[in-house]
Structure formats: C-alpha cells, structure tokens
N, C-alpha and C positions, 0 to 999 in steps of 0.2 A: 040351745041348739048347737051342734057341733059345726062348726064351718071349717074349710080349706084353709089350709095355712101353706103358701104357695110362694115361688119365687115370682117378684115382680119383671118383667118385660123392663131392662134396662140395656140389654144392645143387640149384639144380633151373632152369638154363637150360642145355638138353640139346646139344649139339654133334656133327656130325661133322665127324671128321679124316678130311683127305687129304693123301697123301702129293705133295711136292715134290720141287727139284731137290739131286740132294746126298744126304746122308746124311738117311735118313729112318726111324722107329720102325715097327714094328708096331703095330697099335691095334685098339680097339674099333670097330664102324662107328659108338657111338653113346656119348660119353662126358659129364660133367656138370662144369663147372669152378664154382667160390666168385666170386661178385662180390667185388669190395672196396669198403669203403666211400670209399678216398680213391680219386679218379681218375686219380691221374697214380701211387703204388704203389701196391703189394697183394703178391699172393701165390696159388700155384695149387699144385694135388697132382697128382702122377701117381705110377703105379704102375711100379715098374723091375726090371728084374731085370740083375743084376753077373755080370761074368766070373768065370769059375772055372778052376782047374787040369785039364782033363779028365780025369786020371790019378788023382790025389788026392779031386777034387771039395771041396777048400776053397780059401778065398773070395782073389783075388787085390785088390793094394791099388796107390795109388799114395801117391807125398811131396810134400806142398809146395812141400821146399827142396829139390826136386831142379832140375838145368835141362834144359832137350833135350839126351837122348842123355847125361846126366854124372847118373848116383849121387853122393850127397851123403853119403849113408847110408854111415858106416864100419867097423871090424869089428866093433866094439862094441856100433853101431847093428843090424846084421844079427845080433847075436844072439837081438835078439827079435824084427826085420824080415827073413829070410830071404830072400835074392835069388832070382825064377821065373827058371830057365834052362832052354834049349832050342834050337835051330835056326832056319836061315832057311826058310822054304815058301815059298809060293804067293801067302803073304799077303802087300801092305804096310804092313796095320798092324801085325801083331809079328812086330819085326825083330829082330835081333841086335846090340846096338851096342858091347857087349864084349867082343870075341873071346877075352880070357884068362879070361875065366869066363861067356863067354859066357850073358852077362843078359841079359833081354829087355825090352823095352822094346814099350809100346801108344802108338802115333803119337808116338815119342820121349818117353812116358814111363816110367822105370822100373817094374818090375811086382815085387813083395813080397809074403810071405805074411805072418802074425803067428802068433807062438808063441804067441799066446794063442787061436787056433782050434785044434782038435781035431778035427773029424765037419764033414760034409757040413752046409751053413745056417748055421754059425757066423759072425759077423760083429762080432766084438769087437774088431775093430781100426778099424770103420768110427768117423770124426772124434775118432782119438784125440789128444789134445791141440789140435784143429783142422786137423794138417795134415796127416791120413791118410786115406784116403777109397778105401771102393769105385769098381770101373771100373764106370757104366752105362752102355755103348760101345753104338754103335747097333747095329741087327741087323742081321745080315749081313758084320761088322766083325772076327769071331772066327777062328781059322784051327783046324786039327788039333787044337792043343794048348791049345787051350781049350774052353767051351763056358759057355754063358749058365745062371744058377742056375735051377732048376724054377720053377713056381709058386709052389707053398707056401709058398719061401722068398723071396718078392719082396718091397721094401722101397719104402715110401710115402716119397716126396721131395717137400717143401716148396720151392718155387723162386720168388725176386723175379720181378715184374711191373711194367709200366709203363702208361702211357694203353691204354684198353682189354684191360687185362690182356693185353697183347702181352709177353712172354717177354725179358728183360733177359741181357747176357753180359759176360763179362770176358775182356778177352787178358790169356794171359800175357807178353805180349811188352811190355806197359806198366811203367811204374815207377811206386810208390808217387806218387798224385797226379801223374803226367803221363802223357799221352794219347800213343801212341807210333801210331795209327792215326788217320792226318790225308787230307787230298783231293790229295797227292803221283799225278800219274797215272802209273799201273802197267799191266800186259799183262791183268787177269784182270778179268771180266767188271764193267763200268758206270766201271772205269777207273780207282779209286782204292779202298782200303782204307775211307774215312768214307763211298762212296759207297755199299759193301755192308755196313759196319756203322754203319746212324744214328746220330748221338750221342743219349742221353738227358737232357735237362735239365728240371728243375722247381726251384720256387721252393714251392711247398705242401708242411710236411712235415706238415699237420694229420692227425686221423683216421686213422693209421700201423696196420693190421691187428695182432691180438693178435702178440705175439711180436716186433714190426721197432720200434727205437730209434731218435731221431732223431739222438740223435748220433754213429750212426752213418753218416751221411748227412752227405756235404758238399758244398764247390764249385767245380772248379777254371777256370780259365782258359785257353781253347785257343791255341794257336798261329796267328793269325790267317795270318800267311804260308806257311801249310800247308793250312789249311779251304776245304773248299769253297767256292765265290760264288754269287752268285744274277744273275741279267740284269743288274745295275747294277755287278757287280760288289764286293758286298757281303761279307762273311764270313756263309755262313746259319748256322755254328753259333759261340759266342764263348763262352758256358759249358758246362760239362756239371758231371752231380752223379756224386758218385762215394760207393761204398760199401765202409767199412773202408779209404778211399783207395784202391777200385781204379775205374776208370772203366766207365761205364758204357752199353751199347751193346744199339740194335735188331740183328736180322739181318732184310736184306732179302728173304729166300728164307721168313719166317715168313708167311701171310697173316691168319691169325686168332689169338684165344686162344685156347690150349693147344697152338699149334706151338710145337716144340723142336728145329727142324729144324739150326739153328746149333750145338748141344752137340757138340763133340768137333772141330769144322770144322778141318781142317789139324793135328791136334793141339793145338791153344792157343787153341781158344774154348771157352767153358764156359757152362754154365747157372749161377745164383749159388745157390748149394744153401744154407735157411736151416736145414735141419734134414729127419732120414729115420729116421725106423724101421719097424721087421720091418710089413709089412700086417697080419699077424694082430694085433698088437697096437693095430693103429687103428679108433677107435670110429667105425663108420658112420653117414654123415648122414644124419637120417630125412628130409630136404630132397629127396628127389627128382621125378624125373618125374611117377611113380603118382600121388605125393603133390601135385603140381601138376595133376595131372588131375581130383583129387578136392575141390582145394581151388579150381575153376574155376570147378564146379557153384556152391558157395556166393557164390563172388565174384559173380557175372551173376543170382542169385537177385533177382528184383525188390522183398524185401523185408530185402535183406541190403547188400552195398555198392554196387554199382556204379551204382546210383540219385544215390550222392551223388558218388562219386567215377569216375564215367563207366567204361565196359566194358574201356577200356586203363588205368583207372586216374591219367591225366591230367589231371584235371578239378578244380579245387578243392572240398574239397565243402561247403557250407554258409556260403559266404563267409569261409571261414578260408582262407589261402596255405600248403597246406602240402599239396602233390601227393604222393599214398602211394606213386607207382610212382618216388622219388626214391630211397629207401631199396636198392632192388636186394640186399639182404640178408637171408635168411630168417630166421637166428636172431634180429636186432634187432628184424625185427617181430612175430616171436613175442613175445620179452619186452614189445615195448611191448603187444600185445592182450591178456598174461598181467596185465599192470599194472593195464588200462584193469579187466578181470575182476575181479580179486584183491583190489584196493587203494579199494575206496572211489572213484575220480577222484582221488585229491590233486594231480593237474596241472593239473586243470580243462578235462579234456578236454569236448566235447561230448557232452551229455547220450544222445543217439542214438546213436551213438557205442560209448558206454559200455553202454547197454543191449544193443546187438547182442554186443558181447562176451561179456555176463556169460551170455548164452545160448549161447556156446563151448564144448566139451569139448575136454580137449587135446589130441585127433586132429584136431580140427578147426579146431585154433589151427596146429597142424602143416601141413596141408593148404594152408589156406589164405595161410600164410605163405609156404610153396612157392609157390604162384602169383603172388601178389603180389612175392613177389622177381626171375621172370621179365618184367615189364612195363620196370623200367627199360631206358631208352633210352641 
C-alpha cells in the first residue's frame, strides 16, 4: 500500500509542499519543519514509509558496500541478509540484474531481507552496523512485488540541511573526499552535473544542532578545470564541505525547506539520513501551529512584548542589541523565558523583562515560544 511520506510536526513555521519535476513524495498540504540554530547546517524530520515484500510484507533493505547492479553480500553474508528475488515487470525501478538467482535490485541497488525480521513492521536491520538501511523510495516507484509499509509502521528520518534548511545529498558515484560531479557539459537538463547539483560549502561549523559533530565535517578542494565559471570566467565553486568524506550537494529541482525531491535521483543520490526511528516511538513537539497561534495573542498584547520588541519582533528592545526573532528556535527560547522565570535573573537580564516572564505558565512559555520561533527571517 502506498502511504504518505510527510514532514513531521517539529516546531512551529508551518509550510506547504509542492510537488516538482522528477520524482516526487506524497505529502501533507500542511507540514512544520525545526529551524536550526546554525544557518548554513541543521537538520529536518519527515515521516517515511520503506518498501516491503508484498507477499511476505517484511521490511526490504539495501548495503552500503554494494555497487550498481553487483552484490557484495556473499553466502555467508545472505545468511542473515537474504537476497529479494523475483522478475522483470513494468517497472524500472526493480529490475533483475542476476539472472542466476535472479536478485533484485531498486534503481541498481540490491534489495535484502534480515533474518532478524519476523512479522510485518519489523525493521531491525534498519542502520545495522551503518551500512544497512531501509528503502524510502518515492511514491509511485514500487512495482507488483512490492508495496510501501502502512502508516503505523512509518519511520521518522533525521536528514542534513544546508543555508535555509534546504536538503543536502550525496552521490554515490563520488570517492571518499573527491567530487566526481563537476560543470563537464553533458546532454541532461542545465548542461552539466554541478549545474543541477550545487556544491555545498561553508566555513561555520559553530552552533552544529543536537546530534551533528564537527568532525565530522570537512573540506575538500574541487577540481577547478572541471567547475563551473562565472561571466569572468572564474571557478564559482573551489571548496566544498564534505560529510564522513562524502561531498556535499544542493538539488536544483528542491525549491523550499523540506523538498526532498533529489532522494533516490537516478539511483545514486541520496538524502544524508542522521538517524530514523519507528514514529510511534517519536516524542511530538508541543511547538506547533495552535501553539503559535496562541502564543501570538500574548506576543502583540500591549502589555506583554511587542511593545519592546516590535510586532515582527525586530526591534531592539530597551536599548540592548539583541533582536528575539534571531533565535528562530522554540525550545531555546523556552528555556531562556523558563530561566528568566525560575532563576532569580542571574544573567542580568532586564528587570521588565523578567517580570513579564515570572507571570508565565508553561503553556504559555510554550505558546509563546512557538511564535516567537516563527518571526525569524
């Protein structure tokens, strides 16, 4: 069955997705994505749901160390990774690429069960050792002998982000620290490989969201007689950062944050998955919408903030430099108005300030945090 493959409700600047050119998800018309505190990474959630065996209805996987079209995995290996076989249909994306045991392969990757699933929703093979991983294939991408796992069993995926929480990818067609998609012009659309996938570079690894390491962030050196130019003839890209050494790339076909429209592209683009588990077991964020709607009331109240800190929150208030709608993060500024309440001032925040807080309940520090998270710019 095909299900929604949707962004999760993680704070409270509300978005709709539309669908693009290419492979594209099913969605909510109305979804909510996490600011990040750095602006150039971060991280966003969506909700997924992975191919399945349509016969079985347990959970299909792929390998790392597999390559296009070649299993790596050997008899040893399949005795706990189990090769999906089956036929050629209608589909192109699962083909047959071993006629002696005819495996199947999802856009030339092999497809494998785990002996360690049992029943329908199991999913104990997903990141085993890191290099085993459910198919979140787009919709519509499935053939006969598959079929997308229910709702209930859909799994929340953490994915890197870039400037404007715009959706970061990796080829596989790269080598450890070298960029193997450069501005070579080619037959398919905008003319070169760098031209439909932007290179990512930054130099900020400050402020890295809970979970993302900086050393795992590095920086390689592009291939200047390969990159793109600019009117002068310039190289426009000369670094890019790369993650776990793999390189790091926009897709031009994404328009906003929380497109995902590049996963799966040709078989060998990928979204950088930091981590996924089962949605039921994900704690929802009380950062939402409502909550933003409720916490607006207070924000524009003439005796609450926006008097000091203007009605977009722009405004410095009280002659201190420190604009509230910079923050873009609801939990942070919860905790900080839980501070300002709680703690006496020991920061020495403004006395006003402080007073409006301590007259907070935590619905109201919720609320309000919600809104004040959507203001940044």
């Amino acid at each position: 069955m095909k299900e929604a493959i949707r962004l999760v409700v993680a704070s409270v600047a509300t978005i709709t997705l539309i669908t693009g050119c290419g492979d594209t998800y099913d969605s909510e018309e109305e979804a909510n994505y996490q600011s990040a505190l750095n602006t150039n990474l971060g991280s966003l959630q969506r909700e997924v749901n992975y191919l399945i065996d349509a016969q079985s209805s347990l959970s299909l996987y792929t390998f790392d160390d597999d390559f296009l079209n070649v299993t790596n995995c050997d008899a040893t290996c399949q005795q706990t990774w189990p090769i999906f076989t089956g036929s050629n249909t209608e589909s192109t994306n699962i083909q047959v690429f071993d006629t002696n045991t005819s495996h199947l392969a999802y856009r030339q990757h092999s497809m494998y069960f785990f002996n360690g699933d049992s029943v329908e929703g199991d999913v104990n093979g997903d990141n085993v050792k890191n290099v085993w991983h459910l198919i979140y294939a787009p919709a519509g991408t499935n053939d006969s002998q598959t079929e997308f796992s229910q709702a209930s069993n859909s799994m929340t995926q953490t994915y890197l982000t870039g400037v404007n929480s715009m959706t970061l990818y990796v080829y596989d067609k790269d080598d450890i620290n070298v960029s193997n998609c450069d501005g070579t012009p080619d037959a398919m659309p905008l003319g070169s490989c760098e031209a439909r996938w932007p290179v990512f570079y930054t130099e900020d690894l400050s402020n890295l969201p809970k979970g993302l390491d900086a050393a795992d962030f590095g920086t390689i050196d592009r291939d200047l007689t390969k990159t793109l130019k600019d009117a002068n003839g310039d190289p426009i890209a000369t670094k890019q950062t790369t993650y776990k050494g793999q390189p790091l790339y926009y897709w031009f076909q994404d328009a906003k944050a929380g497109d995902a429209t590049g996963d799966w592209v040709a078989g060998v683009w990928h979204v950088v998955e930091l981590e996924a588990q089962k949605t039921s077991t994900v704690e929802t964020s009380p950062y939402t919408a409502a909550a933003a709607a409720l916490g607006e009331v207070i924000f524009t109240d003439p005796n609450k903030c926006a008097s000091c800190h203007g009605t977009d929150g722009q405004t410095p208030p009280l002659g201190v430099d420190n604009v509230i709608a910079k923050y873009g993060d609801a939990a942070l500024i919860d905790q900080k108005l839980k501070d300002m309440r709680d703690n006496g001032n020991p920061n020495n925040r403004h006395p006003a300030m402080v007073s409006i807080a301590q007259g907070l309940s935590d619905e109201a520090i919720i609320n309000l945090s919600a809104f004040i998270a959507t203001l940044k710019k």
